[in-house]
C-alpha positions, 0 to 999 in steps of 0.5 A: 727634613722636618716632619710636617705633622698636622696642626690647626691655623687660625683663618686670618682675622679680619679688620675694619681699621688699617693695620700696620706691622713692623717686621724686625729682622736678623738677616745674618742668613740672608737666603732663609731671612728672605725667605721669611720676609716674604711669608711675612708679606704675604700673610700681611698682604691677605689680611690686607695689613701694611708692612714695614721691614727693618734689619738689625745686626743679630737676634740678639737685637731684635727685642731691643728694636721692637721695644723702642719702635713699640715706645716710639713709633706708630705700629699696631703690632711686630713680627720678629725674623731670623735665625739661629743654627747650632754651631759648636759653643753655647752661643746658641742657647743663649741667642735662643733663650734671650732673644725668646725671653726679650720677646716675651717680656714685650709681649706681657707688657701688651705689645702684639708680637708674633715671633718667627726667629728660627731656632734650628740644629742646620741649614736644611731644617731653616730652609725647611720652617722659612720656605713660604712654600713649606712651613712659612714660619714667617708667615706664621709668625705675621699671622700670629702677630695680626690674631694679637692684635685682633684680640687687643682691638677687642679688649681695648678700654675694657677694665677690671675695676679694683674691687669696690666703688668709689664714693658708695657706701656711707 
């Protein structure tokens, strides 16, 4: 069983424009995957967001699905649900690790992102960190995809400039 330390969450942002998420997800363990989605759904639903839910075939997929629905849908942000459990070979680090690190890179090229895939030693810490009634890490991971983009909407058409004025001087 996980130790449930304490820890601060955000209160949900709130929004004045109609928010869409895409919730992408690994369902290869279909029990705790469910278990995501509705956390996801019911953060969504209290911030007052849509949510749309599609399945890919693995963690693996799961970055490759949001960088295509991020260059070709309508979303204003992605929540990405699944799970890894440690089995016997080092498959696991590397679903781990590339499904981190393909998230991650989406998220620094300005997609808004909250990542909820579960990364765990057994079946009881998933069920653990999936549980809405628990940890809600799907949830969690909505919520975290909901504050991106908050902060998106409010730096949107802000910029930096590049350093001098164009036609000053002379």
């Amino acid at each position: 069983m996980a130790t449930h330390d304490p820890h601060t969450a955000l209160a949900l942002p709130g929004f004045d424009k109609p928010v869409k998420l895409l919730a992408v997800v690994a369902p290869f363990y279909r029990d705790i995957a469910d278990m995501l989605i509705a956390g996801a759904r019911a953060t969504a639903e209290a911030a007052g967001a849509d949510i749309e839910v599609i399945e890919v075939p693995g963690a693996l997929e799961i970055p490759t699905a949001i960088g295509m629905a991020g260059r070709m849908a309508d979303h204003d942000g992605f929540v990405a649900l699944g799970c890894v459990i440690r089995g016997e070979t080092t498959h696991y680090d590397t679903v781990c690790n590339d499904s981190s690190r393909g998230i991650t890179l989406l998220g620094l090229q300005g997609l808004c992102i909250g990542n909820g895939i579960l990364t765990v030693e057994n079946r009881d810490q998933a069920v653990v960190r999936a549980d809405p009634a628990q940890m809600d890490k799907g949830g969690g991971a909505a919520a975290a995809a909901l504050h991106l983009i908050a902060l998106s909407r409010r730096f949107a058409g802000r910029t930096n400039g590049i350093g001098f004025t164009a036609g000053q001087g002379r």
